[in-house]
N, C-alpha and C positions, 0 to 999 in steps of 0.2 A: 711298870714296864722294865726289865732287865736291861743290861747295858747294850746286850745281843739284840735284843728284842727292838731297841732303839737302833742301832746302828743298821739294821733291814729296813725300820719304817725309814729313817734317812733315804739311805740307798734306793727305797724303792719310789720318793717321791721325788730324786736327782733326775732319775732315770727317767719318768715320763717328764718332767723339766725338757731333758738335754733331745726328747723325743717331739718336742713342739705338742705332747699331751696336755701340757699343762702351766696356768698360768704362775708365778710365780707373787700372791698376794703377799704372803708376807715383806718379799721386798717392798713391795707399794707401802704397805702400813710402816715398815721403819721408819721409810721417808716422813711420813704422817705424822710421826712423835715429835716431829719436831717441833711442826704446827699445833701440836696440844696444849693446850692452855686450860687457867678455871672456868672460861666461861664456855667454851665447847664443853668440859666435863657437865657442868651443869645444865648444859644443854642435854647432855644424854641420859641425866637421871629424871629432867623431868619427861623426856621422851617415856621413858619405862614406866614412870608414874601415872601419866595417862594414858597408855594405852590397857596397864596392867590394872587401872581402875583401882587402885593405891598410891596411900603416901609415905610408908614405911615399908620395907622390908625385912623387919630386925622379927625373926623366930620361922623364918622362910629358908631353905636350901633351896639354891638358883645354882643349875648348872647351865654352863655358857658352851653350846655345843659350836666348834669354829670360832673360837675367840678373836680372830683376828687383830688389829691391832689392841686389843684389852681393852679399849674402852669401856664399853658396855659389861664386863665385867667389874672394872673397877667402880663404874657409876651401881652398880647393884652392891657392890661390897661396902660402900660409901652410903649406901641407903639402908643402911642396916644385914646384908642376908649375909648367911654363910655360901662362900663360893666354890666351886666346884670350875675351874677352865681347860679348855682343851683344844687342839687343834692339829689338823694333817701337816701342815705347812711347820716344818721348824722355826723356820723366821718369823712366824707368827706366834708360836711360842715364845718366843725369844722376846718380840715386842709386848707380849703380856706378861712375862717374867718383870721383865723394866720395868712397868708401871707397878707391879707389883713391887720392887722395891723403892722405886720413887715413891711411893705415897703409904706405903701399908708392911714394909720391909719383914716386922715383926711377928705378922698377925699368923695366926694359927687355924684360922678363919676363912682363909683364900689359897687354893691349891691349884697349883698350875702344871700340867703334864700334858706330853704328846700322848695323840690318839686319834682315832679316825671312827668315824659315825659308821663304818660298813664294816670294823672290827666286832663284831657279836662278842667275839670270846673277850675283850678288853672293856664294853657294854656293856658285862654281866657282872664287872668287880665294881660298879658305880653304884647300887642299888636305885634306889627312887627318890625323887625331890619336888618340891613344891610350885616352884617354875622349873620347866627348861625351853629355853630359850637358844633360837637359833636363827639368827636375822639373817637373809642373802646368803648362807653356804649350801645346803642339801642338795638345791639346783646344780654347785660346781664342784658332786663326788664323781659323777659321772655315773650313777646308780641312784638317783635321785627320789624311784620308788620305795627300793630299799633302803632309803634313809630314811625318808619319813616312816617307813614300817618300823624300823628300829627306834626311833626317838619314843614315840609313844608309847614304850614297854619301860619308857625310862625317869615316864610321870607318874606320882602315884596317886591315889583315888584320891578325887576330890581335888587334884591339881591342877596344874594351867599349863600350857604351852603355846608357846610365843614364836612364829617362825615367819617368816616374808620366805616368798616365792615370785619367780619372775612370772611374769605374763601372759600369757599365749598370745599371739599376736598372728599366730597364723602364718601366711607367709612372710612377715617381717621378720619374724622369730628365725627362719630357715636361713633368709639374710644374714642378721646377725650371727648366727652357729658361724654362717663360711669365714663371717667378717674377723671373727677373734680365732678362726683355724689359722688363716692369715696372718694373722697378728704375731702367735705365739711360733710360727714358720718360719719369719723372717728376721734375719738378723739384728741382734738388740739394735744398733745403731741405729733403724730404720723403723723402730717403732713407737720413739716419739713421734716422728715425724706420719705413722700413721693415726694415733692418738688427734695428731694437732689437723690432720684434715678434718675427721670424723666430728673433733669439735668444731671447727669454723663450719663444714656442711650444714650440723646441727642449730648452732645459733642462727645461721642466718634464715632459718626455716622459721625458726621461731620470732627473728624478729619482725618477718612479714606479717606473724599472725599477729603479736604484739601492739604494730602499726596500724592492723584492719582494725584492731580492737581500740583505737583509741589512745593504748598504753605506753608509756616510754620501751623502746625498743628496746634498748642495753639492760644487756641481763643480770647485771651487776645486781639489781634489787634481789633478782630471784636467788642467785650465789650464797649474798646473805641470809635469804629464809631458809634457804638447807642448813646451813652453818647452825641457825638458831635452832633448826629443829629437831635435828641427832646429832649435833655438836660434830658433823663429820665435813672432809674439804671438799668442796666439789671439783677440784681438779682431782685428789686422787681416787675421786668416785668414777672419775672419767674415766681414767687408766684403767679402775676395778671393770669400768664396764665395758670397755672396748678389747680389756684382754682376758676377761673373765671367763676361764676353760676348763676343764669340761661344763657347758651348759647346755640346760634343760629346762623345760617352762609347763605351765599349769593354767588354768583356766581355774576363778573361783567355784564354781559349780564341783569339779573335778577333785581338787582338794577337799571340799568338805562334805562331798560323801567318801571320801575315800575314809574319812576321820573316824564319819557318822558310823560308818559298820564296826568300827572299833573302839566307839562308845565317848566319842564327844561330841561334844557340842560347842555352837559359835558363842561365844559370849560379843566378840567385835572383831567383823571384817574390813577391813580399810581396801578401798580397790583403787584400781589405777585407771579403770573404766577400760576403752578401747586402746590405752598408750603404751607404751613402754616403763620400765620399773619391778618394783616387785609391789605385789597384794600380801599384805599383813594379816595376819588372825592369830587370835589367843582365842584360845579354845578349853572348856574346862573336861578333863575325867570324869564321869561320870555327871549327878547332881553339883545345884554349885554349892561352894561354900560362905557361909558370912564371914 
């Protein structure tokens, strides 16, 4: 990308910013760095480990479509692959820059550059890779068919792609749309404070069910099991989810015929059932491979 060519993708992701278009992840993830530690990291390689049904990555190109705070790139560059990162949001650049010099400064191995999943012309200088991977972004381009149309020109035969997609929830889903239109409308000042309703609503729902079930209400247990399971915080997973804009949702059935006409297949779909979250699948190009 040119210096011109950067200073427009700037401009133009300022501009639906200062327009309430759009959430502004990358700030949430800065915040996040702070919170990062080895046992989150480690958390997030053995995430990719099993879902990707691998324990190495070393002779693999893993491109990280939405890198967001880097993690998951650097847990893939860490498990051996060559990286490939990328992301709309500068500040999420920026936070996968950092980790990229915190842990791997020198490496020749791990390329970090702005880019957008709905740039075709910027898509067509990546060639093809062996994962690409794209956890929770395609849903928040605000073209969210045509992102998934575009990734998968971006796997090559015999590859994998790894993406989470939010939900369909039907009319909960419509809720939420107005709830983070909301959100990203109202003065920063006033958006913790919408954040912190949305949590306490949310917990105290579940600690009703928690209680019918038997279980300790405080959800401090479950806090932790996210923490263990993509090494990511569940406070600014809140923030991602209550301001997470442009969004858009899927039904598993929907995703994967959409895949199937352009020649993959499920290797493992992780659902979220009837809730809220995103639905997981890796899915391989064509045949798989050993």
């Amino acid at each position: 990308m040119t210096s011109t060519e950067s200073r427009l993708h700037v401009d133009g992701h300022s501009a639906e910013v200062a327009r309430g278009e759009r959430f502004e992840f990358g700030a949430n993830w800065a915040r996040f760095l702070a919170h990062l530690d080895d046992d989150r990291i480690l958390a997030a390689e053995r995430s990719l480990q099993e879902m990707l049904g691998l324990t190495s990555l070393a002779g693999y190109r893993f491109l990280d479509v939405g890198s967001g705070s880097g993690l998951f790139s650097l847990a893939a560059h860490r498990l051996g692959a060559e990286v490939h990162s990328f992301d709309y949001d500068p500040a999420s650049v920026a936070c996968t820059r950092e980790l990229r010099r915190r842990y791997s400064s020198d490496s020749p191995t791990w390329v970090v550059e702005e880019g957008s999943a709905l740039d075709t012309g910027y898509l067509a200088t990546l060639g093809t890779y062996e994962i690409v991977y794209s956890w929770g972004v395609l849903h928040h381009t605000g073209h969210m068919w045509d992102a998934l149309h575009n990734v998968a020109a971006l796997v090559r035969p015999h590859g994998r792609l790894f993406i989470a997609i939010y939900n369909d929830q039907g009319s909960a889903s419509v809720r939420w749309g107005w709830l983070k239109r909301l959100y990203n409308a109202a003065p920063s000042m006033l958006r913790p404070l919408i954040v912190g309703l949305v949590v306490v609503s949310w917990e105290l729902r579940a600690m009703i069910v928690r209680l019918r079930q038997g279980r300790n209400p405080l959800p401090f247990a479950e806090w932790r099991q996210e923490g263990r399971e993509r090494g990511m915080s569940p406070w600014h997973d809140f923030v991602d989810w209550v301001g997470g804009y442009p969004f858009e949702v899927a039904t598993p059935a929907r995703i994967e015929e959409f895949y199937r006409v352009r020649g993959f297949r499920p290797d493992r779909v992780v659902s979220c059932g009837s809730g809220h979250g995103c639905n997981q699948y890796v899915m391989t190009l064509g045949d798989a491979r050993a």
